[in-house]
N, C-alpha and C positions, 0 to 999 in steps of 0.2 A: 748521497755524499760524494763531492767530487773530490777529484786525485788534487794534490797541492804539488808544483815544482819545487823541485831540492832548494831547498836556500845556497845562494852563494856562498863558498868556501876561499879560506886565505889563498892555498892554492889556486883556486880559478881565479882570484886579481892579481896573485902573481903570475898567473901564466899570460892575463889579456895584456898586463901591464910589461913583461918580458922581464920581470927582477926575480928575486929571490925570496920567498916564503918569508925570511927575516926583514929583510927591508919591508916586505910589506908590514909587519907586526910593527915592525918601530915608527911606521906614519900612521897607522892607525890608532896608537896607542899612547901618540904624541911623543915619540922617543928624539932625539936628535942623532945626527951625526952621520943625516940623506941628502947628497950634494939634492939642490932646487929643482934639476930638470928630471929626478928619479920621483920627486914628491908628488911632481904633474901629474906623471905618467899613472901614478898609482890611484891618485886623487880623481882620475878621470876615468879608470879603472874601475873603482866603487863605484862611482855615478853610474856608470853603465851596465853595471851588471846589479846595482841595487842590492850591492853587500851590506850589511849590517851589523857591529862587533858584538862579539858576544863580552856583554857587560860583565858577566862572571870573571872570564877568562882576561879581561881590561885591568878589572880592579886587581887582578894577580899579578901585574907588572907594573901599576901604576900604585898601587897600593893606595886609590883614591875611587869614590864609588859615584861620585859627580851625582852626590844628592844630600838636601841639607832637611831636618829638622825643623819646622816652625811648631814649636810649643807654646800656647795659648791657655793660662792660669784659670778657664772661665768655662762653663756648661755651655755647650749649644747652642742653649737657648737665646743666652745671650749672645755671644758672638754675632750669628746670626742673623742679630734684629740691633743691632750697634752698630751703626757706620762706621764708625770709629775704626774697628777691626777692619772691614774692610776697605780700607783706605791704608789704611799699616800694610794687609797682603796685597796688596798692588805695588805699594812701594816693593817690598821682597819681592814680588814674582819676577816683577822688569827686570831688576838686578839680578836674581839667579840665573831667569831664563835668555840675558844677555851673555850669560856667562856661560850656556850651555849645562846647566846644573837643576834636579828635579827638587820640587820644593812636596816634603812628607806633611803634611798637617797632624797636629797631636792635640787635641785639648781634653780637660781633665776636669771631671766631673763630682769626685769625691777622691778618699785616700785610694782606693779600689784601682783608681784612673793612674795615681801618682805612680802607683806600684807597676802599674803594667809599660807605663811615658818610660820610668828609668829601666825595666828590662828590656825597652826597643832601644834604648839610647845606646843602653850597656853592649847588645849583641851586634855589633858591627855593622850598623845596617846603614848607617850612615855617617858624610865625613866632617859634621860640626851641628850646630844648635841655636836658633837665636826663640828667645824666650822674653815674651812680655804677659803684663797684667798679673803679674806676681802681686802675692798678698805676704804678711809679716810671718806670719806661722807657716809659711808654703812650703814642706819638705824638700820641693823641685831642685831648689839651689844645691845641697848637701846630694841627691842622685844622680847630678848630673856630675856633681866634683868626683862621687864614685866611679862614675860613667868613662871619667877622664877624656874626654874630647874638648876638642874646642866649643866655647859659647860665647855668645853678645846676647847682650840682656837689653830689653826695651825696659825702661825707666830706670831712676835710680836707686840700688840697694838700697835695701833697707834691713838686711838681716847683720845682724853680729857676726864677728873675726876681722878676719884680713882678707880685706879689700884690694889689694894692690893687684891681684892679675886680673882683675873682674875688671871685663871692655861694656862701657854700655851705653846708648844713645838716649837720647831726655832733650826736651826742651825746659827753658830756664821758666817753670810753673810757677815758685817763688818772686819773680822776677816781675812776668805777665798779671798775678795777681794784685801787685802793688800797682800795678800801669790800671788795671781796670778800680779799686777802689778810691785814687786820687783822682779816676776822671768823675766819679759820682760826686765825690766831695768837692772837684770846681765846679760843678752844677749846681752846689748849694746845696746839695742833702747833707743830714746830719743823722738821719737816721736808718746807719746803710746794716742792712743785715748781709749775712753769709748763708748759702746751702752748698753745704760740704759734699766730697762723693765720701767712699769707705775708707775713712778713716785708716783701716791697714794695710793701705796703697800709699804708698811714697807721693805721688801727683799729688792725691788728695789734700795730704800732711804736711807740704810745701805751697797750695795752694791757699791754705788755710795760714798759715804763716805768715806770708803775704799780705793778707787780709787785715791781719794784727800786728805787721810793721806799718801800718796806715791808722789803722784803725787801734789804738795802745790801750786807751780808757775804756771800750767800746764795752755796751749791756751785753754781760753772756747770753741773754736773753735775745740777741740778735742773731745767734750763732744756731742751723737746724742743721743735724748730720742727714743724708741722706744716702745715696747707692748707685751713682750715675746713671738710672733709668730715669726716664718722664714721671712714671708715678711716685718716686721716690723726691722727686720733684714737687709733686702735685701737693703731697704727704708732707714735706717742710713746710711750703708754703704754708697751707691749712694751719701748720702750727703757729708757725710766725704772725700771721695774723689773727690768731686766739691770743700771745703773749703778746706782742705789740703792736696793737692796730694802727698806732703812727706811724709804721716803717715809712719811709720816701723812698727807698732805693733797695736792691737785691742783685749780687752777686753770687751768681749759682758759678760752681767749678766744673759745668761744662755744658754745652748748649742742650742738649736733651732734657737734662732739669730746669733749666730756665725754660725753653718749652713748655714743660708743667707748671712752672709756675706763671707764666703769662696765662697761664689759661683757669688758673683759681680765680688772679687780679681781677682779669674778665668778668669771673665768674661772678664777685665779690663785686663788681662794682667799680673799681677804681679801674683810672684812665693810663695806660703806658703813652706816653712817660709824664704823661702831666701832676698824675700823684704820685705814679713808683715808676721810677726810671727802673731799668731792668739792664743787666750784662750777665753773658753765658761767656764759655770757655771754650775752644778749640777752631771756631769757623768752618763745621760744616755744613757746607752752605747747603746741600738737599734740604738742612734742618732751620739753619740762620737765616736762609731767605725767603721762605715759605710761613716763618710765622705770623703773627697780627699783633702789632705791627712787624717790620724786618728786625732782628736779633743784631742789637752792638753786640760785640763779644772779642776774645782775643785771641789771635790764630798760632795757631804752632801749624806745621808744618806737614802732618801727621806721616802722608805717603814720603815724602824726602826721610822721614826718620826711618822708614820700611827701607827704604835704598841704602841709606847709610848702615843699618845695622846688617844688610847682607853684603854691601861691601867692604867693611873691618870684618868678616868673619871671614872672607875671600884672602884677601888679603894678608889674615894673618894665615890659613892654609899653605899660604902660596911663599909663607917668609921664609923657608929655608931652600927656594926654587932659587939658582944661578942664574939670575937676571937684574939687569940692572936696577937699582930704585925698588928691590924685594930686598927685604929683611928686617926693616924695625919693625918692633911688636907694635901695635895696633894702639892709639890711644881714643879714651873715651870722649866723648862730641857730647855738648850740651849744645841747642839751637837756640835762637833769639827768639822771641814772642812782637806780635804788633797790636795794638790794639785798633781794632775795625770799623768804624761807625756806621752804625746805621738808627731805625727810626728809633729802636725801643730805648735809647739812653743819650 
């Protein structure tokens, strides 16, 4: 076992640096009110001696612990093995970790998980929350309003009350879904089905909505729920084509199930796109571009939403900070949707 050298002390940057114990504390600790050529001094001070603040002693004067919460509504499992997710924490990690701020991961497995997510929220450990992949019945929302910190929610509410301080980013699903069923229907299909993801996700219920502001008359018999994974994909399909072996066309609400279902169509026989044109949802492309044929489909934005929802949670942190262009509360961002052409449609 070797001996370790003392860690550097405020003292010894104040001594290299020739100020005062305090002055050092308030550039460390981000304080104001250090004429610019004492900041140098001190700044060059830490570099040189490889001081390091003690985070405890930070957060006791900053009353800010410069780490944020990502709570994720979803087991492991999936998280995972869904790109999806991580394309969301990439957007967050760039925007925390430009910001100097550690990003906690939380995901939740059963009520077991919810219970222990709001006892970390609740004990100070960190200084705000951004949470997506919320389902209808998810207690999250109600722990976290116990919790009282700050949160940005990825997609949009779905739970009952009042709404009005709830910040959350979304792309316009409703929106994008009506762009991808009117381009089937200017192709000439007539008989466009939907595979839905879970129903008590907002994305899903919006994207499905979409489907039937295009689609008014359409056979419920076109309509298969599924679970945003490939086999839950695989699993509509199969249905859809036991209930109406006419389909021409399929609208899955995100490209991992259309995945599964190009790959029954296959299976079954029929040619993409020449008897079932195919459109998936989201654009990621590891998944859109790799299939047989390439995946049309329609892109949200996913990592931009990861950025935007860690920077409204920054920003509203930072809204009672004395600086200019800080202080209105944060409002919530819906993004636009494109629809992307490729072979399958």
């Amino acid at each position: 076992m070797t001996d370790t050298a003392p860690r550097p002390t405020l003292e010894a940057v104040a001594a290299r640096a020739g100020v005062s114990r305090a002055t050092v504390s308030r550039v460390v600790n981000g304080g104001d009110g250090v004429r610019d050529v004492l900041v140098e001094r001190v700044r060059k001070a830490v570099d040189e001696l490889g001081y390091v603040p003690n985070q405890a002693a930070r957060s006791l004067v900053t009353r800010r612990h410069d780490a944020i919460a990502v709570v994720v509504a979803e087991p492991e499992t999936r998280v995972f093995a869904d790109p999806f997710f991580a394309h969301q924490l990439r957007g967050i990690s760039k925007e925390l970790t430009a910001h100097d701020n550690q990003l906690v991961l939380l995901l939740t497995e059963g009520r077991d998980d919810h219970a222990r997510v709001g006892r970390y929220l609740a004990g100070g450990h960190v200084d705000g929350a951004l949470v997506f992949s919320l389902h209808l019945d998810d207690p999250l929302p109600e722990l976290i309003q116990r919790a009282g910190i700050p949160t940005v929610f990825g997609g949009r509410p779905g739970w009952s009350g009042d709404r009005r301080e709830v910040v959350y980013v979304d792309s316009d699903n409703r929106g994008g879904a009506r762009d991808a069923v009117r381009h089937l229907a200017g192709l000439g299909r007539t008989r466009i089905a939907h595979i839905t993801g879970a129903l008590d996700q907002t994305s899903a219920a919006d994207r499905l909505d979409g489907y039937r502001d295009v689609m008014v008359d359409a056979d419920p018999r076109l309509i298969a729920e599924a679970d945003f994974t490939p086999a839950g994909g695989e699993r509509a399909m199969h249905e859809l084509l036991e209930r109406c072996p006419d389909v021409d066309a399929v609208f899955a609400a995100n490209d991992l199930m259309a995945s599964g279902a190009l790959r029954v169509l296959r299976g079954s026989g029929r040619r993409v796109p020449d008897d079932v044109a195919v459109i998936g949802f989201d654009d990621m492309r590891p998944v859109a571009e790799q299939t047989d044929p390439p995946l049309t489909t329609v892109r949200q934005d996913i990592e931009e939403m990861g950025r935007l929802m860690a920077r409204l949670l920054l920003r509203g942190l930072d809204r009672d900070a004395p600086r200019e262009g800080v202080g209105a509360t944060p409002s919530s961002v819906v993004l636009p949707t494109t629809l992307v052409r490729r072979g399958s449609a």
